[in-house]
KEGU-275717 format. One record per residue (C-alpha): y, z, x; residue in three letters. Coordinates in nm, 2 decimals. Each point is the difference from the previous one (the first is absolute). Layout:
> py/pz/px/type
> Y/Z/X/ALA
...
//
This chain:
> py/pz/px/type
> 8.19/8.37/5.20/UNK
> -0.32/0.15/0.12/UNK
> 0.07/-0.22/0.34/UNK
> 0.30/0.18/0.04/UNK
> -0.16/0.35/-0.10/UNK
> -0.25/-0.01/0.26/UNK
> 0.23/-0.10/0.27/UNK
> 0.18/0.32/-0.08/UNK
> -0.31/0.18/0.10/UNK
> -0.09/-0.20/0.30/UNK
> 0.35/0.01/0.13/UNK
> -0.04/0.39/0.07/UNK
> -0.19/-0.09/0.31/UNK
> 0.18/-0.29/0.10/UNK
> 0.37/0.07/0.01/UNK
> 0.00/0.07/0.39/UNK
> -0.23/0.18/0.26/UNK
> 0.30/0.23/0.03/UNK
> 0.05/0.12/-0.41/UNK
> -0.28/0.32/0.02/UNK
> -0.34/-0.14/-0.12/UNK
> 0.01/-0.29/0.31/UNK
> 0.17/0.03/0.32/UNK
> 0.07/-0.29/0.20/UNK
> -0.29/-0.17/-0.22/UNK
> -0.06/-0.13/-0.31/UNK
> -0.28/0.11/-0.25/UNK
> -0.08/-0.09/-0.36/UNK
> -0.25/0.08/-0.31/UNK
> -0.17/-0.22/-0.19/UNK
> 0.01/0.00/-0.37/UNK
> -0.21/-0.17/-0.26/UNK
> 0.26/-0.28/-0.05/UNK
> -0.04/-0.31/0.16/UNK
> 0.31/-0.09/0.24/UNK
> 0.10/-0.09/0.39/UNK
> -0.06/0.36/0.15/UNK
> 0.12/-0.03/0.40/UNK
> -0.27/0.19/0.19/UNK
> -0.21/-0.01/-0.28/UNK
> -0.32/0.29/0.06/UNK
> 0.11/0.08/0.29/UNK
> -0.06/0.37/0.13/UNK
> 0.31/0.08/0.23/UNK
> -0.02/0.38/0.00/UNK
> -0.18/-0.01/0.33/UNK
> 0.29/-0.19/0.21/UNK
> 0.22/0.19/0.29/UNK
> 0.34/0.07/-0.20/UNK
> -0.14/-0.02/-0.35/UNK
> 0.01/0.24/-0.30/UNK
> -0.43/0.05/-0.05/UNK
> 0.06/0.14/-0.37/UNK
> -0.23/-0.21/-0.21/UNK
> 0.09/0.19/-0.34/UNK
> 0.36/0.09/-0.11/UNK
> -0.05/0.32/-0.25/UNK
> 0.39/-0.01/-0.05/UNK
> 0.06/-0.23/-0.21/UNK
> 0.19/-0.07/-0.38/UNK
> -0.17/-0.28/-0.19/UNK
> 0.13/-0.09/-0.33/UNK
> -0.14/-0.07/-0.39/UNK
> -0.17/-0.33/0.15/UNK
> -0.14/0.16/0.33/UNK
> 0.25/-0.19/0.18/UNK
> 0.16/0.24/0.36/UNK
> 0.34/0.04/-0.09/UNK
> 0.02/0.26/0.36/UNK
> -0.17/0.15/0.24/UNK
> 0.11/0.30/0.16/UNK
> -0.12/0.12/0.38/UNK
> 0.02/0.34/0.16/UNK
> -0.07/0.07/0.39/UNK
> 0.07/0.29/0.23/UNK
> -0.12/-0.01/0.34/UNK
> 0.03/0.32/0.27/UNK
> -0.13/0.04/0.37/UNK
> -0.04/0.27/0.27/UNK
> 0.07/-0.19/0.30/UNK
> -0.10/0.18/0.35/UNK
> 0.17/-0.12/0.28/UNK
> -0.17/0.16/0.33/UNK
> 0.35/-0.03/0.13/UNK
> 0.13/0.28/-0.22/UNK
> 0.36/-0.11/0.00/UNK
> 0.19/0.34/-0.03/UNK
> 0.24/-0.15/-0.30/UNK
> -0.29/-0.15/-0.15/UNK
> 0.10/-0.35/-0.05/UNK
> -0.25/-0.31/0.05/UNK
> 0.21/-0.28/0.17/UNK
> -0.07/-0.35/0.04/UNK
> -0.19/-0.07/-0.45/UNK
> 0.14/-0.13/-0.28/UNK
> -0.35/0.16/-0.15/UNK
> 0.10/0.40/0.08/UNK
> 0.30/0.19/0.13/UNK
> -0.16/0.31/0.06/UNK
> -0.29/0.18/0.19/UNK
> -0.16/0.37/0.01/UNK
> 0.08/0.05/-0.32/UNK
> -0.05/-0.09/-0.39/UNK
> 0.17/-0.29/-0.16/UNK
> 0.08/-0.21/-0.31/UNK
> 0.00/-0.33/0.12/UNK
> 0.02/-0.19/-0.31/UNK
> 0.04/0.09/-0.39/UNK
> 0.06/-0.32/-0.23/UNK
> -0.01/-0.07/-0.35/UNK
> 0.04/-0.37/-0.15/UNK
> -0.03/-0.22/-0.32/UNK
> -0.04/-0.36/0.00/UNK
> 0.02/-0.23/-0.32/UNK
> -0.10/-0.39/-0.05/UNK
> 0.04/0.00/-0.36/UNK
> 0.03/-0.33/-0.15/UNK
> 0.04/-0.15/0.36/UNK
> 0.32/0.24/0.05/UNK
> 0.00/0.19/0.33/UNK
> 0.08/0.30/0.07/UNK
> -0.04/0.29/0.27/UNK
> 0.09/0.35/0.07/UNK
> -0.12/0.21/0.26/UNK
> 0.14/0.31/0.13/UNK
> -0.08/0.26/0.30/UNK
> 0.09/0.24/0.26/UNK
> -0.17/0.17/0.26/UNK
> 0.05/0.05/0.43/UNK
> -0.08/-0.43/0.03/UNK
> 0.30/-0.09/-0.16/UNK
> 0.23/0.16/0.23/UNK
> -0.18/-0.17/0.23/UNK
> 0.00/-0.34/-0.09/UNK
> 0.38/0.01/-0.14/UNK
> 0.22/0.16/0.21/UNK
> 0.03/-0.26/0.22/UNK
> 0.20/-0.22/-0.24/UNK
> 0.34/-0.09/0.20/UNK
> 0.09/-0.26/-0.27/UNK
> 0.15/0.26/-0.20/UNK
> 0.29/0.09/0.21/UNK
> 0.12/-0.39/-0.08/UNK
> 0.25/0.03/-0.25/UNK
> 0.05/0.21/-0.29/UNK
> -0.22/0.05/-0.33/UNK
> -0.29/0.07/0.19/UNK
> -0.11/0.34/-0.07/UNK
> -0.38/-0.07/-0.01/UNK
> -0.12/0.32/0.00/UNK
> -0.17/0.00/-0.33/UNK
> -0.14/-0.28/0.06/UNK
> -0.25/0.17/0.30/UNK
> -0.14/0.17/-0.32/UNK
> -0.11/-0.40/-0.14/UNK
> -0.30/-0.09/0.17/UNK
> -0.03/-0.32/-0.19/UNK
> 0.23/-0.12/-0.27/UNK
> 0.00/-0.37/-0.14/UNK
> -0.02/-0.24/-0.36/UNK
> -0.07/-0.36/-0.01/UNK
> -0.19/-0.26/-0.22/UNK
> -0.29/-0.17/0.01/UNK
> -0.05/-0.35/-0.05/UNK
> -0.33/-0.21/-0.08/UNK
> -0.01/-0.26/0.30/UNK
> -0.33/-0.07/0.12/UNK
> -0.17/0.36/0.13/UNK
> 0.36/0.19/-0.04/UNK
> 0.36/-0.01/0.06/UNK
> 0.21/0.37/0.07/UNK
> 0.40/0.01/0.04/UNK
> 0.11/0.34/0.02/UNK
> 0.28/0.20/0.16/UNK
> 0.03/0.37/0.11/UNK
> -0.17/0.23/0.29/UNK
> -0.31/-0.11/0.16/UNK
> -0.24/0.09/0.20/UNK
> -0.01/-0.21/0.34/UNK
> -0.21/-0.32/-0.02/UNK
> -0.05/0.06/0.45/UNK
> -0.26/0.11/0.16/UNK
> -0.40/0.08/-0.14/UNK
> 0.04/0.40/-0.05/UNK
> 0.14/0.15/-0.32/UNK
> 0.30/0.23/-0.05/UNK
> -0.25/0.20/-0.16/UNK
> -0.22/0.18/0.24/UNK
> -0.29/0.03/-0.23/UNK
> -0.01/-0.39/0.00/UNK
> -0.07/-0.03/0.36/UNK
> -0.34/0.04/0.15/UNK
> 0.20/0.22/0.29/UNK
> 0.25/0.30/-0.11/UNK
> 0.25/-0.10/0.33/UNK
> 0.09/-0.30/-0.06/UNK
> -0.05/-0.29/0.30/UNK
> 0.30/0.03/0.19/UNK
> 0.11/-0.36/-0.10/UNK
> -0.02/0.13/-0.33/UNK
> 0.21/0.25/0.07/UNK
> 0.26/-0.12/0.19/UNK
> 0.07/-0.31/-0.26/UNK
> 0.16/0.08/-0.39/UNK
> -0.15/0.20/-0.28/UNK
> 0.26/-0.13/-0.29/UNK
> 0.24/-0.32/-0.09/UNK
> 0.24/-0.01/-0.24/UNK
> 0.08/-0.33/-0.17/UNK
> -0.18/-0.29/-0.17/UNK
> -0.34/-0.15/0.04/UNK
> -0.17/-0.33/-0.17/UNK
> -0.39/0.03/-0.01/UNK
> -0.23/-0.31/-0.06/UNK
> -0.34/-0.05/-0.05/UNK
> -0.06/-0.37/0.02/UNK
> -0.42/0.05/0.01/UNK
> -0.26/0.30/-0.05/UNK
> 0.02/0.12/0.30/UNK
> 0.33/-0.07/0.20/UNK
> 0.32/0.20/-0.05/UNK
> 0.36/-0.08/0.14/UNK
> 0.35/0.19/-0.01/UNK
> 0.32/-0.07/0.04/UNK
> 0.25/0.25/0.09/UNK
> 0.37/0.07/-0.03/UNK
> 0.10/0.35/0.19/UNK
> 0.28/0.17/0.08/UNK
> -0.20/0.10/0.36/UNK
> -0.22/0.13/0.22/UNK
> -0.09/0.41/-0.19/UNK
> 0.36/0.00/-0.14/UNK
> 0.16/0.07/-0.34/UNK
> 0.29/-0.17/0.15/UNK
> 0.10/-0.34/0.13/UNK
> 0.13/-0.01/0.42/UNK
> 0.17/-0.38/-0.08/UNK
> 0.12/-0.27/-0.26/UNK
> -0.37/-0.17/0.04/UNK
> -0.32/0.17/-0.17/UNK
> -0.32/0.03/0.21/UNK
> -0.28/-0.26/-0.14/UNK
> -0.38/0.10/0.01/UNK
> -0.33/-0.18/-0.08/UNK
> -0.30/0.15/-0.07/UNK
> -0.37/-0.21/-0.06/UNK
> -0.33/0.12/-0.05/UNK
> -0.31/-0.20/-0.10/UNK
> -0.34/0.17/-0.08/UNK
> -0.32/-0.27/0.00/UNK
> -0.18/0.27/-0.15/UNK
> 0.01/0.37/-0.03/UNK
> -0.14/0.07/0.35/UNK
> 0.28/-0.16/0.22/UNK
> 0.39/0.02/-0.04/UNK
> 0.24/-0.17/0.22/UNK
> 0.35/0.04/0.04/UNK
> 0.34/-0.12/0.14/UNK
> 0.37/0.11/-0.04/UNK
> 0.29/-0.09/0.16/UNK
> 0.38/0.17/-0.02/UNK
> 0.33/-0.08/0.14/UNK
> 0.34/0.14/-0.05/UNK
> 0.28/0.17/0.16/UNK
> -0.08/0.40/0.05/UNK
> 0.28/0.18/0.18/UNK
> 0.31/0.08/0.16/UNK
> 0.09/-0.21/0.32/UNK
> 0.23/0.19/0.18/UNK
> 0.35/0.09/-0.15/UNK
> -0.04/-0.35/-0.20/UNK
> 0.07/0.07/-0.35/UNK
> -0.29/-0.25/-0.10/UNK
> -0.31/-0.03/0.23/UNK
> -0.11/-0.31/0.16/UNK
> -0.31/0.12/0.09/UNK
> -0.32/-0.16/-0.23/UNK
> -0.36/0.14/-0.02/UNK
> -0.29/-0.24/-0.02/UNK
> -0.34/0.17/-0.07/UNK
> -0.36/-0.12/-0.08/UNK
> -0.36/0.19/-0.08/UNK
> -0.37/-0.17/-0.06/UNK
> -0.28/0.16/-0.14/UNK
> -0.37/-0.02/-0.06/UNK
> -0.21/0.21/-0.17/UNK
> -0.35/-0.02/-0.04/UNK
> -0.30/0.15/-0.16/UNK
> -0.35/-0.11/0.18/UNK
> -0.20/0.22/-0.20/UNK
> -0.02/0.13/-0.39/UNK
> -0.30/0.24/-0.13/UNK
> 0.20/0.20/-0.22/UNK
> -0.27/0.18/-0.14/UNK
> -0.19/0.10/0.35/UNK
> -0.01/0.38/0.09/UNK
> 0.04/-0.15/0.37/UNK
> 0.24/-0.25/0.11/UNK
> 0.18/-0.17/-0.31/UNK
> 0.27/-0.18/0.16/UNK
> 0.11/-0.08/0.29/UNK
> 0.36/-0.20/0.11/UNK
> 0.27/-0.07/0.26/UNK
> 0.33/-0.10/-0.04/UNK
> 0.26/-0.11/0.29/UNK
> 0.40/0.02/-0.05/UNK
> 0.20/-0.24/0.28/UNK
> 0.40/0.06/0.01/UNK
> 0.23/-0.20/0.20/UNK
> 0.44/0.03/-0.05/UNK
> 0.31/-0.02/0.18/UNK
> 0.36/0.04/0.05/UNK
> 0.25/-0.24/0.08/UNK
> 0.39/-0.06/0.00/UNK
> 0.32/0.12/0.07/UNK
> -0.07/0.08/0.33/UNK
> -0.38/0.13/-0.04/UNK
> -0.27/-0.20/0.14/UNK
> -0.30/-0.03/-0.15/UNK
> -0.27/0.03/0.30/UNK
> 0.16/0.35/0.03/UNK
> -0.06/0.08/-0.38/UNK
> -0.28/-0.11/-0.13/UNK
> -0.31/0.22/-0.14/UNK
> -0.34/-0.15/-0.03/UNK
> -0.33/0.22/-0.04/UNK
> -0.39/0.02/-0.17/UNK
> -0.15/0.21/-0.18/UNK
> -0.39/0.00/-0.06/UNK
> -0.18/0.18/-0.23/UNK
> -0.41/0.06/-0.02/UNK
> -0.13/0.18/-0.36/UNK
> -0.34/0.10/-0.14/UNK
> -0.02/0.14/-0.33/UNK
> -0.35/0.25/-0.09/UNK
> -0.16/0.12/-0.30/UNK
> 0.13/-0.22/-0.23/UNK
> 0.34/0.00/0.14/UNK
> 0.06/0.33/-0.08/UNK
> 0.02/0.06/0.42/UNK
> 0.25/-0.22/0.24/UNK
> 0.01/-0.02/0.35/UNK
> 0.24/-0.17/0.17/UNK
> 0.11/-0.14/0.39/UNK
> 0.27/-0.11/0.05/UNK
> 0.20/-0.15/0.37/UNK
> 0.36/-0.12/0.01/UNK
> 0.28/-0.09/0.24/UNK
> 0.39/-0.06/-0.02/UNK
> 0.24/-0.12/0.25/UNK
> 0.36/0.03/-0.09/UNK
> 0.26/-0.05/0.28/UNK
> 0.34/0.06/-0.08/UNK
> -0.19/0.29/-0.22/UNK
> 0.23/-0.15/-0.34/UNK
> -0.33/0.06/-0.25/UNK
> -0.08/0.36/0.16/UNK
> 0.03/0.33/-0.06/UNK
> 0.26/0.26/0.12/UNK
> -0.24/0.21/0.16/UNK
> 0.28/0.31/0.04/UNK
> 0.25/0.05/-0.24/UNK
> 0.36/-0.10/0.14/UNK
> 0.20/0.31/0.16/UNK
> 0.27/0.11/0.18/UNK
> 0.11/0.28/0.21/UNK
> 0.26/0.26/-0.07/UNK
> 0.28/-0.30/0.14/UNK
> -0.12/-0.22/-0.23/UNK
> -0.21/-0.22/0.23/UNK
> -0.28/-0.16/-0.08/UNK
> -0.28/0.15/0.12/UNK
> -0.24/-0.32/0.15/UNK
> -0.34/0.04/0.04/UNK
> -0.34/-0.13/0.19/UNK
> -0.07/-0.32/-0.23/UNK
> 0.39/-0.04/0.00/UNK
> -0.02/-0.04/0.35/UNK
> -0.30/-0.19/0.02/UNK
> 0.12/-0.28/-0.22/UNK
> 0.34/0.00/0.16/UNK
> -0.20/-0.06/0.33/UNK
> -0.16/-0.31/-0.15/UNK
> -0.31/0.11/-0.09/UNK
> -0.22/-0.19/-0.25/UNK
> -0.13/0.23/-0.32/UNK
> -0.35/0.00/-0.02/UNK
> -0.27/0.19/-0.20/UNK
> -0.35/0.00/-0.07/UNK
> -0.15/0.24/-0.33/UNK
> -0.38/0.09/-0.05/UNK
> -0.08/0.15/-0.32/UNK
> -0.35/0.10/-0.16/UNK
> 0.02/0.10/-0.34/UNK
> -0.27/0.14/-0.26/UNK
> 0.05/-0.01/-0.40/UNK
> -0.17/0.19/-0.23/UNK
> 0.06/-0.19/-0.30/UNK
> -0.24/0.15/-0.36/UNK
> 0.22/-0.25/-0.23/UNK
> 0.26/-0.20/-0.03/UNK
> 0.30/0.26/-0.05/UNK
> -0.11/0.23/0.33/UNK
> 0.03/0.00/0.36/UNK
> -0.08/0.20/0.24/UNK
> 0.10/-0.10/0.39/UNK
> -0.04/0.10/0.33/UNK
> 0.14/-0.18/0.30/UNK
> 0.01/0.02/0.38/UNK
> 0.29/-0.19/0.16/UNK
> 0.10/-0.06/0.35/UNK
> 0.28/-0.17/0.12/UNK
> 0.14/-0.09/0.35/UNK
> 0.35/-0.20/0.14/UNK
> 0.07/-0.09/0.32/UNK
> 0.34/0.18/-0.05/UNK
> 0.05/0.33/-0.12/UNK
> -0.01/0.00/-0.39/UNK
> -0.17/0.21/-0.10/UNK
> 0.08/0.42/-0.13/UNK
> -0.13/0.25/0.27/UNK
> -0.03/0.37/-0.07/UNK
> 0.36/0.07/0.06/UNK
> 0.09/-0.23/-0.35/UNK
> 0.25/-0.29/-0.04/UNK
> 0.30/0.20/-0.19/UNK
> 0.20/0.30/0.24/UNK
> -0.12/0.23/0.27/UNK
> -0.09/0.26/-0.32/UNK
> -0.15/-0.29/-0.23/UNK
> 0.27/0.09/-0.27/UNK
> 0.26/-0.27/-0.08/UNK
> 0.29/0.21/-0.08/UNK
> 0.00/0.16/0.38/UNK
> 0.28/-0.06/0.22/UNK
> -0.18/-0.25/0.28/UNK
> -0.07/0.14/0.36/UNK
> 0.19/-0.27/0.23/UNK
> -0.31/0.03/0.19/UNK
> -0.26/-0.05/-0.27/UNK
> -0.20/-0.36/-0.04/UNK
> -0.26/-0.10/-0.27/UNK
> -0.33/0.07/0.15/UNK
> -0.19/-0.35/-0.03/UNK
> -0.31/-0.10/0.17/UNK
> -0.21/-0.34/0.01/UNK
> -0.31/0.11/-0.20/UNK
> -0.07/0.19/-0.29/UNK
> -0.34/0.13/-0.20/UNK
> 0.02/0.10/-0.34/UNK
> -0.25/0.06/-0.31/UNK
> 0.13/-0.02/-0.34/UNK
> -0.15/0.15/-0.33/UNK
> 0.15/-0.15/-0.32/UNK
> -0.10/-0.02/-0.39/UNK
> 0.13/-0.28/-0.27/UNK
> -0.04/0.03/-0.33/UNK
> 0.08/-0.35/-0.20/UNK
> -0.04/-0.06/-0.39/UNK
//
């Protein structure tokens, strides 16, 4: 019985990188009984996509001290600055912020998550500017009927399963995830950067479906995934996507990572069912060279480095004209007992065929009801190749583990243009509800410069 107790309370941490305390990692505390613990002592709260709250104040024990649930609370907002200054005010091309030159709520989320008795369960909720972001992309919902998944934009994360005693840990559990791809969290806080790497941002933030996780020794972790696809609430086909995800941890100074997807993720034409499948595949590494928690000076120091590679292929689409592949690397020194972050970071994407990108102008038409094309239209059509290269440096002020304070110069450049230029991305007066001039196009450019001011709060 006290076995099964204890796991309760490990399994808080454990459930998934993705359930609030961990994202796309795994972390566990160790209690006074005696049993296989995976990443036993390990101190996780330093990695590049992870939760760093060492102590969670919200939480219901009962009479025997046992965590029956945990409850979490985050809001995170931002000023970002683009030296653009888009007239409708709208920051194109990140999954991280939709708007610029003014104030916004990026993220408000409250969750609870039980392992009670090896039962479990997971709630969390949110809104905020990202998720309209992230979501409304979601073609699979026009498929068919009974599909109204608006309230479900409101679930960040919503799942229940059991636990089962075989060797380090066994998880089945069924619901809404977060995405097992890619190093970078969902959760900006997480990441040592508030933009996300573009490869990061151009792959999913969610899954919906089934997952099976094993821990066969202390420190390696494996998943199996059943998914309706690629960042949909819906299914495009008869066939589910599959996904793997691994990650094995020597010790608590090095993580390294591989997941794989494949499944069928769109509309091919005026074919009822698509014929078109997605392969996609990300490595990670990061490491930690140096630990003196307690200097005033230096007190850490790590790197981390995120490789993506995926493609398109079928029913007429050829797969060496859609493909994505793309790196990002990321330098980070923590000071004064980590209580300052500063962070480097360099990354690339190439994405011909542009099927992972982002729309960088909304889609219009003119009083006749033509579409209205525009530069990067053009560009692609004339066979251009997508490519972009990010630079970010980014400072935290951190005093404990529920505050952060950021600040964050970007600069981004394409070789086509993609970017929003002063005269904005929406109509020639930046409102979406004016009638189009026939004459009007987006105003896009091939570089941009912002700097980005944001505060989370987590508990």
């Amino acid at each position: 019985m006290k076995k099964r107790l204890f796991i309760c309370k490990v399994f808080i941490a454990l459930i998934l990188s993705h359930a609030g305390f961990s994202t796309r990692a795994q972390e566990v505390k160790k209690d006074s009984v005696k049993t296989k613990i995976p990443f036993e002592n390990y101190d996780l709260t330093w990695i590049n996509g992870q939760n760093r709250q060492s102590d969670f104040p919200l939480t219901l024990k009962d009479k025997s001290g046992q965590t029956i649930l945990t409850g979490v609370a985050l809001v995170d907002g931002y000023f970002n600055y683009n030296f653009a200054r888009p007239k409708d005010n709208t920051q194109t091309i990140s999954a991280s912020m939709g708007r610029s030159n003014e104030f916004s709520l990026n993220q408000a989320s409250i969750g609870i998550e039980s392992n009670y008795k090896n039962v479990i369960g997971r709630l969390w909720l949110q809104t905020g500017s990202m998720l309209h972001i992230v979501q409304e992309t979601d073609g699979s919902v026009t498929r068919g009927r009974n599909t109204g998944t608006g309230n479900l934009k409101l679930i960040r994360e919503a799942a229940a399963g059991y636990h089962f005693d075989v060797n380090y840990g066994l998880n089945v559990e069924m619901g809404i995830f977060m995405s097992y791809i890619g190093l970078e969290s969902y959760v900006l806080q997480e990441n040592w950067s508030y933009q996300r790497s573009m490869v990061c941002d151009f792959t999913p933030f969610y899954f919906q479906g089934a997952r099976l996780q094993y821990f066969p020794t202390k420190n390696f972790k494996t998943e199996l995934w059943i998914l309706n696809g690629w960042q949909t609430y819906n299914s495009w086909s008869k066939n589910p996507g599959l996904g793997s995800s691994n990650y094995y941890r020597p010790n608590d100074n090095i993580q390294l990572a591989a997941n794989f997807y494949y499944g069928t993720d769109s509309k091919s034409g005026t074919n009822t069912l698509s014929k078109v499948k997605r392969f996609h595949h990300d490595d990670s590494m990061v490491y930690r060279y140096y630990k003196n928690k307690a200097a005033k000076g230096l007190s850490q120091a790590a790197f981390s480095i995120n490789n993506h590679y995926g493609f398109q292929s079928g029913d007429g689409v050829k797969a060496k004209n859609n493909y994505m592949t793309g790196s990002a690397l990321s330098s980070r020194l923590w000071f004064a007992q980590n209580k300052i972050g500063w962070t480097v970071r360099g990354d690339f994407v190439s994405n011909p065929g542009a099927y992972l990108a982002f729309n960088p102008a909304a889609t219009v038409s003119d009083n006749n009801g033509n579409v209205v094309l525009n530069d990067y239209d053009n560009a692609l059509a004339a066979g251009n190749n997508l490519k972009i290269t990010q630079l970010t440096s980014t400072l935290d002020y951190m005093p404990n583990d529920f505050m952060t304070f950021r600040l964050e110069y970007g600069y981004r450049k394409s070789n086509v243009p993609y970017f929003a230029g002063p005269g904005g991305t929406t109509s020639q007066t930046g409102f979406s509800n004016d009638s189009i001039d026939p004459t009007w196009k987006p105003d896009l450019r091939k570089q941009e410069n912002r700097l980005t001011l944001a505060v989370n709060f987590r508990l």
